[in-house]
C-alpha positions as CSV (number, residue, x, y, z in Angstrom):
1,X,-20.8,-28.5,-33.6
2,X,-17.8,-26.5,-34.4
3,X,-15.8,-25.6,-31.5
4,X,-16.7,-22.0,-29.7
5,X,-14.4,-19.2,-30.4
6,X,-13.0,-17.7,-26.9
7,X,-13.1,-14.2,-26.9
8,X,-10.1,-11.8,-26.6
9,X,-9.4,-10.8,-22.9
10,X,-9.9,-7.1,-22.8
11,X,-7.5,-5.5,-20.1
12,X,-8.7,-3.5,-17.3
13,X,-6.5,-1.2,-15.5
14,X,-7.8,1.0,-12.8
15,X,-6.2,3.8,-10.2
16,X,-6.1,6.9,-9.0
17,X,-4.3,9.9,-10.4
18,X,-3.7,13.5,-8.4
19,X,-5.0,16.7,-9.6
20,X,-3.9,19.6,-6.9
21,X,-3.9,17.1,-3.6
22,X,-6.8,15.6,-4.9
23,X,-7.4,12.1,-5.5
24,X,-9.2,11.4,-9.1
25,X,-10.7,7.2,-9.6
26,X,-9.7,6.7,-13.3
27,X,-10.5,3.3,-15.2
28,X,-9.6,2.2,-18.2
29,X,-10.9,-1.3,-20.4
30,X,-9.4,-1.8,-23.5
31,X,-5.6,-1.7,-25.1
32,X,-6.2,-1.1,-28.3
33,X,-8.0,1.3,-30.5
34,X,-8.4,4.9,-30.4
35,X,-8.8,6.5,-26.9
36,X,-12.5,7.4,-25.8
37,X,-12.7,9.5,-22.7
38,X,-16.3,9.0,-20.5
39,X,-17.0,11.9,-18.3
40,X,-20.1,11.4,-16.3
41,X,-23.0,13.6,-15.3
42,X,-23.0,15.1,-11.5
43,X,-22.4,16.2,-9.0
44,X,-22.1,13.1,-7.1
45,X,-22.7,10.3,-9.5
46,X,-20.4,8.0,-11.2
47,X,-19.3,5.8,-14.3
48,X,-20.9,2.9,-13.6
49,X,-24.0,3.6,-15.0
50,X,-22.1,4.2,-18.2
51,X,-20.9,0.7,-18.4
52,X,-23.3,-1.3,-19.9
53,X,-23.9,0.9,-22.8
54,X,-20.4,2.1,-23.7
55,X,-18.9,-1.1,-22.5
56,X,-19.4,-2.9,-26.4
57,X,-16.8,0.1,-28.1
58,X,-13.6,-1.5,-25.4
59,X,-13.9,-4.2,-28.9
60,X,-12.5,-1.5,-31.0
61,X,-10.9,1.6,-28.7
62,X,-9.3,2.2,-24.9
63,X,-11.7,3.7,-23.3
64,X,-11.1,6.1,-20.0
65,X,-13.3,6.8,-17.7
66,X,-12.8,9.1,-14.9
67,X,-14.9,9.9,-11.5
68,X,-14.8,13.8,-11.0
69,X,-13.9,14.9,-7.9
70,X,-16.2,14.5,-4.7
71,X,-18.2,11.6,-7.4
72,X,-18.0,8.0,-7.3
73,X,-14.5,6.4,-6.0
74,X,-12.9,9.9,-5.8
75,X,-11.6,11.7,-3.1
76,X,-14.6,13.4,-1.3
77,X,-13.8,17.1,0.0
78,X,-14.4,18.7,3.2
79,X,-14.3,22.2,2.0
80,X,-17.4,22.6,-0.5
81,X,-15.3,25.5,-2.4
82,X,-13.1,23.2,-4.3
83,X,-15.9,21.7,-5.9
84,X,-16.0,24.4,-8.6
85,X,-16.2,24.4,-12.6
86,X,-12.6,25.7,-12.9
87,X,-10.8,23.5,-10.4
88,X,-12.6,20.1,-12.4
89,X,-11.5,21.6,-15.7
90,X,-7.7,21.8,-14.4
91,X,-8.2,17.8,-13.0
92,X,-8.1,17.1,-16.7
93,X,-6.4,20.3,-17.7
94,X,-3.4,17.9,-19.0
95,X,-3.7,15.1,-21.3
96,X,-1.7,12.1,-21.9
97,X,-2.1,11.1,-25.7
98,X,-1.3,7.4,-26.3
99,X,-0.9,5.7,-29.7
100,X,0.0,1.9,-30.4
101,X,3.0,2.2,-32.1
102,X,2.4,-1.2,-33.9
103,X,-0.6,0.3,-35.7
104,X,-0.8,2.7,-38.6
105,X,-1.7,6.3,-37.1
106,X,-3.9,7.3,-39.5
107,X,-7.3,9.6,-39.7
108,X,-8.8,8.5,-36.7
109,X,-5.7,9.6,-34.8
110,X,-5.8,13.1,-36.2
111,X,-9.7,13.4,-35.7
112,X,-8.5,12.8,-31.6
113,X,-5.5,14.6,-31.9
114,X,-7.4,17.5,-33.6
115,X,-9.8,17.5,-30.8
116,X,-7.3,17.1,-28.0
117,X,-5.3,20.0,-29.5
118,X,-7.7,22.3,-29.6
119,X,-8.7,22.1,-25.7
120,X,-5.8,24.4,-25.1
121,X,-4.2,22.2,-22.4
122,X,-0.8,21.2,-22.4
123,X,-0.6,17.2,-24.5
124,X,2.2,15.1,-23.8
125,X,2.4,12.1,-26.9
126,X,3.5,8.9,-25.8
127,X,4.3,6.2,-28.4
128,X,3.7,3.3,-26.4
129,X,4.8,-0.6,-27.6
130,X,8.6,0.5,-29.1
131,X,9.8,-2.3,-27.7
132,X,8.2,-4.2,-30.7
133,X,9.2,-3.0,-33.4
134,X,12.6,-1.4,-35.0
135,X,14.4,1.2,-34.5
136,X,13.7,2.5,-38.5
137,X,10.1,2.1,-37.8
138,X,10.1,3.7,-34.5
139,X,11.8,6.9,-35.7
140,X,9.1,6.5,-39.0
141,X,6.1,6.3,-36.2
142,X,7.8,9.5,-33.9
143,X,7.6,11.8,-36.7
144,X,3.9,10.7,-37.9
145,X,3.0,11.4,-34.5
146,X,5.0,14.4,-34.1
147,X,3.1,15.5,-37.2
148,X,-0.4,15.1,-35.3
149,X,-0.3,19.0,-33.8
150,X,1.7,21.3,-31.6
151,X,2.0,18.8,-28.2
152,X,4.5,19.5,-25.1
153,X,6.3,16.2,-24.8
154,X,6.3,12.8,-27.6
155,X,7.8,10.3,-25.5
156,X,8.6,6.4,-27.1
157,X,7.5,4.3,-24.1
158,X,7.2,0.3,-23.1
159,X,4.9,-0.2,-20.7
160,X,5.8,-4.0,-21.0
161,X,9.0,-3.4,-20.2
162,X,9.2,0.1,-18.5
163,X,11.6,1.5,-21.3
164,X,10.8,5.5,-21.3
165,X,8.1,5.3,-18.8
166,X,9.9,7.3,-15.9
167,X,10.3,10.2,-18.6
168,X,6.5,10.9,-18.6
């Protein structure tokens, strides 16, 4: 029999971020591919039950999924007033817009970025994986992303190697 093709390691990164002193469980599977965000159902659940029915599309996109506040790993509260419609709107009032800048932003980029734009939140660009490629072809990738819509920030970062990652 021909020999069995391994399968591509998909990377898992997972932390916590904090929105207004409170501690947000965030996960994400994938590194390549446009970026899916997962919001669950509540109060009180969590992603998991997601997992085994979006877990396939971490072939083809980064997919983020995020534990509201007072669900799953995130920070419980004692006060039941912070647990309002407003104050988990603002816990993902900003967004961080990654692109691969080894691949070609194309439509499916401005389909995001379209989307992302139009929430009305402030959407900081960062143009991750510079430290692959050359400076003529960085500078080509910063102004097709720049071209994406009206963002706060477009950081060129390396993640590998740290390059533009304190700017964030």
């Amino acid at each position: 029999p021909p020999p069995r093709q391994k399968s591509p390691l998909h990377q898992l990164q997972e932390g916590y971020i904090e929105s207004n002193g409170v501690l947000i469980y965030v996960k994400m599977i994938g590194s390549s591919g446009d970026p899916l965000i997962v919001l669950h159902g509540g109060p009180g659940a969590s992603h998991d039950y997601f997992l085994p029915w979006i877990l396939p599309l971490a072939k083809n996109h980064r997919l983020f999924f995020l534990d509201e506040r007072g669900s799953g790993k995130s920070e419980k509260l004692q006060d039941p007033a912070g647990y309002t419609i407003e104050q988990m709107v603002e816990d993902v009032e900003g967004v961080l817009f990654v692109l691969d800048a080894r691949e070609r932003i194309g439509a499916g980029d401005r389909v995001v970025a379209t989307k992302v734009f139009g929430l009305g939140v402030p959407v900081v660009i960062a143009l991750n994986k510079v430290d692959r490629l050359k400076p003529g072809h960085i500078a080509q990738q910063m102004q097709t992303a720049a071209a994406l819509g009206d963002f706060h920030a477009l950081h060129p970062v390396s993640a590998k190697t740290g390059d533009g990652v304190g700017e964030l």
